[in-house]
C-alpha positions in Angstrom: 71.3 72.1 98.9 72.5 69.4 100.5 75.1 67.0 99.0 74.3 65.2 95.9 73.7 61.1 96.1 74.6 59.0 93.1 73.3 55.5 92.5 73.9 54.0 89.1 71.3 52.0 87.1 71.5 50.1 84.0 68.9 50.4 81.2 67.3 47.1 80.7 64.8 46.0 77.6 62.4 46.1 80.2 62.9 50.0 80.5 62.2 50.6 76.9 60.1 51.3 74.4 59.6 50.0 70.7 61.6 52.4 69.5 64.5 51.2 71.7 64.1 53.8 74.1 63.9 54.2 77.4 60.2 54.9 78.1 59.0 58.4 79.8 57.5 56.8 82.8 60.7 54.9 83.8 62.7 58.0 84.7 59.9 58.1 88.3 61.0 54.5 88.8 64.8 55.5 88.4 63.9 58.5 90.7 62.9 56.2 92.8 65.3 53.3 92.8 68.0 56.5 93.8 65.9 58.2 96.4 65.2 54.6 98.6 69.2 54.0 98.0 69.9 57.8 99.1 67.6 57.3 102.1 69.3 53.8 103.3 72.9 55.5 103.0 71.4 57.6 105.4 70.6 54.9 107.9 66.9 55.4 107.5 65.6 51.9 105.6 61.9 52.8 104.7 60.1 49.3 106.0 62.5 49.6 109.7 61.5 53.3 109.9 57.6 52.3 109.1 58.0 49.6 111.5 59.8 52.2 114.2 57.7 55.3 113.7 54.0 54.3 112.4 54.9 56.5 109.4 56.2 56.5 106.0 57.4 58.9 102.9 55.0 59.0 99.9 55.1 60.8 97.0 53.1 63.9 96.5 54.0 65.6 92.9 56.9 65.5 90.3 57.4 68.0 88.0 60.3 66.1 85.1 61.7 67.6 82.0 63.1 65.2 79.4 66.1 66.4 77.4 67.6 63.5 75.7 67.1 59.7 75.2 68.4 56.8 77.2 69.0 53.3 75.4 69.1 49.7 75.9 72.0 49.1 77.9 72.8 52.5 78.9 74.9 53.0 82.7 72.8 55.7 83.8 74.2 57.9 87.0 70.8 58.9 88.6 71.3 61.6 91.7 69.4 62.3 94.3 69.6 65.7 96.7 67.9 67.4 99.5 66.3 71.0 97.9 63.7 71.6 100.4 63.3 70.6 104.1 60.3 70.8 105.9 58.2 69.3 108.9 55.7 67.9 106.7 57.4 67.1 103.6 60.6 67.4 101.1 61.2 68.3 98.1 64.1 66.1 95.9 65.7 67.3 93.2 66.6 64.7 91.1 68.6 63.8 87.6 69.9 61.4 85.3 72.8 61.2 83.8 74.9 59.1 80.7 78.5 60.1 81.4 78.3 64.3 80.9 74.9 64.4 79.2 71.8 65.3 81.3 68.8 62.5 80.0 66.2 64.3 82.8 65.8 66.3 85.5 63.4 66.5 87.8 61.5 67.3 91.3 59.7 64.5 93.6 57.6 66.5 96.7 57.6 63.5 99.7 55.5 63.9 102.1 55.0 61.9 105.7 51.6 60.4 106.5 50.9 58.3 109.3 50.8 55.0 107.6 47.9 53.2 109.2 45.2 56.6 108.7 47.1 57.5 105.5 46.7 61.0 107.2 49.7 64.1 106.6 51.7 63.9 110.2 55.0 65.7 111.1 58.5 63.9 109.8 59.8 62.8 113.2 62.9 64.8 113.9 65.2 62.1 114.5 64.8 61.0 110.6 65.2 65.2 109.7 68.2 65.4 111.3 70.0 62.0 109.2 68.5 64.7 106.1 69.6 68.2 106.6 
């Protein structure tokens, strides 16, 4: 594995439920919000690298397992690492965090498309290398 990104993100009434809590779904857009930050410390900003390379990252599956609640207001920690390279796609494993307690865990499969056909294509090796 490759080392582990953190981005930190605030839980907003926006995120939440009625119960005060963050909603399920929002964890993906937290996943998110880390992985496009992970990527631009990289160097690699997703609309330059569309605009470079004709291609882009899109998701392809998540597998997420919730373990405790987040709340209104909560500094989250929200990591993002490198568990599986490949030509075609990765695989990011991916967690939040409120101070020592893991909220969720999960796995996001990205793969590379050629953005115009929407088509699978190769990653090009000049964005694998910023990766591995």
């Amino acid at each position: 594995m490759s080392t582990v990104f953190e981005h930190p993100i605030r839980v907003y009434w926006e995120d939440t439920d009625a119960g005060g809590i963050v909603f399920y779904a929002n964890y993906l857009k937290f996943f998110e919000r880390a992985r496009t930050e992970w990527l631009r410390a990289l160097g690699i900003g997703q609309h330059a690298l569309r605009e470079e390379t004709g291609g882009m990252f899109v998701v392809s599956e998540t597998a997420v397992k919730y373990h405790r609640p987040a709340k209104l207001d909560d500094q989250l920690r929200v990591t993002a690492t490198l568990a599986e390279g490949g030509r075609a796609s990765l695989v990011i494993a991916q967690q939040a965090w409120l101070g020592e307690t893991l909220l969720c865990e999960g796995t996001i499969r990205i793969g590379w498309v050629d953005a115009a056909a929407m088509k699978p294509a190769r990653i090009p090796s000049s964005v694998l290398e910023r990766l591995t």
